[in-house]
N, C-alpha and C positions, 0 to 999 in steps of 0.2 A: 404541069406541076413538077417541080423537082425538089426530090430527098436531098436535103444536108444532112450528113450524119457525122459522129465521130464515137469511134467503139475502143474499147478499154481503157478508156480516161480515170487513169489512178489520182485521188484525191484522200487524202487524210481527212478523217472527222470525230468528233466526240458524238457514239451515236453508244446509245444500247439501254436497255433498261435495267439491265441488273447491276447489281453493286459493282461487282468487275467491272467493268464499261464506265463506270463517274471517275471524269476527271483526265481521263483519257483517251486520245485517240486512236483510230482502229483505220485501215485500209478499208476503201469502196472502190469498187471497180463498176467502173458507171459507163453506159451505152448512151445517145441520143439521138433520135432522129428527128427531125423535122419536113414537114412539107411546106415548101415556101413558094409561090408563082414568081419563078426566074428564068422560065425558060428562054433563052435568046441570050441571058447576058453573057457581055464580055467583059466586062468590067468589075471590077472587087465592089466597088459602091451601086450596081446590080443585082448583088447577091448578100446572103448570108454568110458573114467571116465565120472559121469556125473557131475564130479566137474567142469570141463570143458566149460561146458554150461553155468553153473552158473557162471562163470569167464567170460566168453565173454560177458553176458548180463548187467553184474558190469561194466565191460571195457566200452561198448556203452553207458550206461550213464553214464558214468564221462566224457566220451568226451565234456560235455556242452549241452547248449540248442540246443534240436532237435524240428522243426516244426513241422512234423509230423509222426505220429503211423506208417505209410507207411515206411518212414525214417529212424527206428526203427530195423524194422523188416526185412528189406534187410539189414541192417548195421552186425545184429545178424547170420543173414544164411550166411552171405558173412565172417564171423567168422567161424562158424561151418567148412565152407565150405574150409579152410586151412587147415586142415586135409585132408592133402591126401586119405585118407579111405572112408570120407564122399561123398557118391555120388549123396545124394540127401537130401535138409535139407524144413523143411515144417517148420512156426515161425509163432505164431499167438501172437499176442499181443491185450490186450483188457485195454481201458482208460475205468476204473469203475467211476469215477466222470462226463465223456463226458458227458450223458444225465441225472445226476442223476437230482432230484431222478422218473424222468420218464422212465427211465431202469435201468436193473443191470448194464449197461457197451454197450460197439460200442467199435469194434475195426478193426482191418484187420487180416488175414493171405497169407502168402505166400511162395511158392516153389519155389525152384531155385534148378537147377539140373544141374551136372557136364556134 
């Protein structure tokens, strides 16, 4: 089995639920991993691109305003997870402004597996 991943993928989104937050979009700092069975390739159409990722997390937020981080990040692995190859996708998403500036950032992560 081998891990694609791609960690710190900055994506703008209209996410939040409180009035601040409508209308507007806010920085996500979004992790992914996935497990795909690629072991052996050598080839790019052997494996998972990891442009790919970066497409679906663009995709989830253009969809509009999303309430919440949670929201997000099952929206993204349930992406991933159309790739039939992907048998298990891990999506952490972190709001840097949630608590600022009384933290770096809150966010969630989450696994969904095939």
């Amino acid at each position: 089995m081998t891990k694609v991943f791609v960690t710190g993928l900055k994506v703008q989104a209209e996410i939040g639920v409180y009035r601040h937050e409508i209308g507007r979009v806010q920085p996500l700092v979004v992790d992914v991993e996935l497990d795909v069975p690629t072991a052996g390739a050598e080839r790019l159409a052997d494996t998972l691109n990891y442009e790919t990722i970066l497409d679906a997390a663009r995709a989830v937020a253009a969809q509009g305003h999303i309430e919440l981080v949670e929201t997000f990040a099952e929206r993204l692995a349930r992406a991933c997870l159309a790739d039939p190859r992907v048998t298990r996708a891990r999506v952490r998403v972190e709001k840097p402004l949630a608590l600022a500036p009384d933290a770096v950032g809150a966010g969630v992560e989450i696994t969904l597996v095939r």
